[in-house]
Steps between C-alpha positions, in 0.01 A plus 500: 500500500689721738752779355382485164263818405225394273564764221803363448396211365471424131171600343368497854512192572529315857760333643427215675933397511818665463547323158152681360684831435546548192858501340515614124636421228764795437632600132728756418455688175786668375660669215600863391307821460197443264564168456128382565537372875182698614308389187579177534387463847168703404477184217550252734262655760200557176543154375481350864176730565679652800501847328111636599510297768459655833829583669388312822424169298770532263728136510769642252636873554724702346779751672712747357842531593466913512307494794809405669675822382684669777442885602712724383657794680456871403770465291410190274172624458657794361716286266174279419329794374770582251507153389858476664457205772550157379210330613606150337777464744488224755598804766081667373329244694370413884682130516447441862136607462452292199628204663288508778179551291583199375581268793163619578342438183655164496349429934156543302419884693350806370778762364395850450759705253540869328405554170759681271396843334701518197450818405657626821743245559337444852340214699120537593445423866165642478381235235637201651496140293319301703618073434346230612641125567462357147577133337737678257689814543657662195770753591643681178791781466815552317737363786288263677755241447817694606474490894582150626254486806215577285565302201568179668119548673344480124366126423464594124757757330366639164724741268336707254748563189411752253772686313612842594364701198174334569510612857631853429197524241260431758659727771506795312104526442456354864722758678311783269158432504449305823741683724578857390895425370618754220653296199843666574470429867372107418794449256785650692349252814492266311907511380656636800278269756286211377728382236843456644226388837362236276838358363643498885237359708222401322620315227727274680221323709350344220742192608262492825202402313333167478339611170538772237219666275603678190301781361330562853113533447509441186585114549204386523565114506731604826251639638230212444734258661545679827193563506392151510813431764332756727153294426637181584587629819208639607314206428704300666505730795113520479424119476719443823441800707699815598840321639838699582718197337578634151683195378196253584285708248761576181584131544145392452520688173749331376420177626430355122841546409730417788537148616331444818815415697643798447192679560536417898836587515432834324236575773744421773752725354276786400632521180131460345539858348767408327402227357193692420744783262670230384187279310386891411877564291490127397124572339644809359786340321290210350287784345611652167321738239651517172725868436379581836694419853266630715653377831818487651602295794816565722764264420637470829170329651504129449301242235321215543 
């Protein structure tokens, strides 16, 4: 097919139409500083045996929001080093640039992206992130939610809710041993910046999200059961080939507990995604474990 480049297509493979690229599914991950976002994901990608897969064959991926860090001037960096710029604010990150990745993601093309040094506060051009089209994208940070453009593009909306000593606990150790922070330097970030950051921004957009997890990694029944979303979709994507119409293969999934009238008009309207999150909260809810609530849903999305 003319105008479409050949490594741009998912896992390789050959279009023979314009509706054989690849469109994936896109979830947004967020929640606040330790939370358990990137473990999560890394859970989601080990159970789904994504994880040692190559990168080229991967059909689930996983992007950090930090990538999408913007450079700083001379005098930021300066700031950065003292632990005085407030890299939790919505102003610390490339928006334009992370919308675009996106939109590209989302046409099924090849994306290339920095890495993020933490230690230096800097983005890695030299050690590029190379991602290929994918099924399933996961895209995790602490404000993924709180620019408009980009939230409305996620299919799925995840919030990971673990309580701020919990988070602080695992910062502290993180920030020391993994990226070179002094205690004094990690705890005065953490109240002047990520705090007050947290309660501003962050916080607020857990009213975007289709589905809530308490306890972050640690909820493993959560886990299990988007795990076996993500599954259903793949198969279903598998057994009737690599297709660009999202709602035809969500709605297939959920074809066992939607009438079949409104299963056409669902396709027509494309709102097979959401009907998708919806059976997902609804199979939440009907679950229960005695002294432990292990899931949350949002209360603004609707029940069957």
């Amino acid at each position: 097919m003319e105008g479409i480049n050949k490594e741009n297509l998912a896992n390789g493979l050959e279009a023979t139409g314009k509706d054989e690229v690849k469109s994936p599914f896109l979830i947004g991950v967020a929640g606040g500083t330790a939370s358990g976002k990137s473990t999560v994901c890394k859970k989601i990608m080990e159970q789904l045996g994504q994880a040692e897969m190559d990168h080229t064959q991967r059909q689930v991926v996983s992007i950090s929001q930090d990538s999408f860090y913007r450079e700083l001037t001379p005098s930021e960096k300066l700031k950065a080093q003292k632990g005085l710029f407030n890299f939790d604010h919505p102003d610390a990150f490339a928006w334009d640039f992370m919308e675009k990745t996106l939109e590209q993601i989302l046409k099924g093309q090849k994306v290339e992206i920095p890495s993020y040094d933490y230690r230096t506060n800097s983005l890695d051009f030299e050690n590029m992130l190379v991602i290929y089209p994918a099924d399933v994208v996961l895209f995790e940070g602490i404000l993924v939610f709180y620019f408009p453009k980009i939230r409305d593009m996620f299919h799925m909306k995840l919030f990971v809710d673990t309580d701020s000593d919990t988070r602080l606990a695992r910062r502290v150790p993180r920030d020391i041993n993994e990226r070179g922070r002094d205690l004094d330097a990690v705890l005065t970030q953490y109240m002047t910046f990520v705090k007050p950051a947290f309660e501003e921004f962050c916080s607020p957009t857990k009213k975007f999200a289709d589905v809530i997890i308490p306890r972050g990694a640690d909820n493993t029944v959560a886990i299990d059961l988007i795990v076996q979303h993500i599954r259903d979709f793949l198969n279903n994507r598998t057994c009737h080939g690599s297709t660009g119409n999202m709602s035809l293969c969500v709605n297939l999934d959920i074809s066992g507990s939607v009438e079949a009238g409104s299963i056409g008009a669902d396709m027509a309207s494309g709102n097979g995604t959401y009907n998708a999150i919806r059976r997902f909260s609804t199979l939440c809810k009907e679950l229960t474990m005695k002294n432990n609530v292990f899931f949350e849903t949002n209360k603004n999305l609707p029940h069957h």
